[in-house]
C-alpha positions, -999 to +999 in steps of 0.1 A: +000+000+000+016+036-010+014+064+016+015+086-013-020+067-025-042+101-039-074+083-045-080+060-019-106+028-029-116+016+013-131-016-006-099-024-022-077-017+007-100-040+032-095-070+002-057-063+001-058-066+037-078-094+039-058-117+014-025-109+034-036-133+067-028-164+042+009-154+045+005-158+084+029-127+087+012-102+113+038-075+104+024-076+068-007-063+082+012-031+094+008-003+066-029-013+069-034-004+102-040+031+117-014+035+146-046+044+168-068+013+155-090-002+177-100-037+173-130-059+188-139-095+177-172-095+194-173-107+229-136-104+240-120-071+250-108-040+228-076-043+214-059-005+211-030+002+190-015-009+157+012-028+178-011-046+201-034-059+172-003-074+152+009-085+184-024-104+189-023-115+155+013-133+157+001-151+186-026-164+167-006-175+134+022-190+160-006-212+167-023-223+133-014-245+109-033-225+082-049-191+079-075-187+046-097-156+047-123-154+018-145-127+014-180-137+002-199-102-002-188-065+009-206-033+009-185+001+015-206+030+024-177+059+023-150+054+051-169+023+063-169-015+045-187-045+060-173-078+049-191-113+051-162-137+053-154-169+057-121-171+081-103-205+073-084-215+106-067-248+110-054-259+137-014-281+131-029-317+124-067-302+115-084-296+087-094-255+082-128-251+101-148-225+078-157-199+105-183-175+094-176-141+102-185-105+099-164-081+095-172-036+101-139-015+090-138+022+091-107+038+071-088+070+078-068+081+048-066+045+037-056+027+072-081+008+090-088+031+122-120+009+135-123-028+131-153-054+147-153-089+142-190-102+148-186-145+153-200-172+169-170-180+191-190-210+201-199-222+170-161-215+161-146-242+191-163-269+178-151-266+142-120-265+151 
């Protein structure tokens, strides 16, 4: 992603974004992050900060097998782009366990500021 970007497409950003988790590198994710983003998968607590998010995220490629992220529909709406996506996790010795997910970005100058994960964490255990 360039920082000298003039015509920012929010829609294409979030699918760049997205299709970077297969690479199971959390430090890819950076430039895509605000340094003030604050990140919720539904039903755990707030995650504040660009390094606390990739910091979260290496802990959880460190323990997959596998990371696919397909997005099946989006919508942007301005600075804001909902994603319904499947988020392929697999487990070292599983299969990947297609996790329905949705996904609510807001973008400041191209970097994801605002990001909300909306799963069945429940659901989600006993795919995997």
């Amino acid at each position: 992603m360039s920082d000298t970007q003039t015509t920012i497409d929010n829609g294409a950003v979030v699918k760049e974004f997205v299709s970077l988790f297969a690479t199971m590198n959390a430090t890819r994710l950076t430039p895509y992050l605000d340094p003030d983003i604050v990140f919720e998968n539904y039903g755990d607590r707030e995650i504040r900060g660009r390094d606390q998010v990739i910091s979260m995220w290496a802990g959880v490629f460190s323990a997959m097998e596998r990371v696919e992220f397909t997005t099946l529909h989006q919508a942007v709406n301005g600075d804001v782009v909902i994603a319904e996506q499947i988020h392929g996790l697999a487990l070292p010795g599983r299969p990947l366990a297609p996790i329905r997910n949705m996904a609510v970005y807001r973008l400041r100058d191209g970097r994801i500021v605002e990001w909300r994960d909306y799963t069945n964490a429940a659901y989600a255990r006993t795919l995997m």
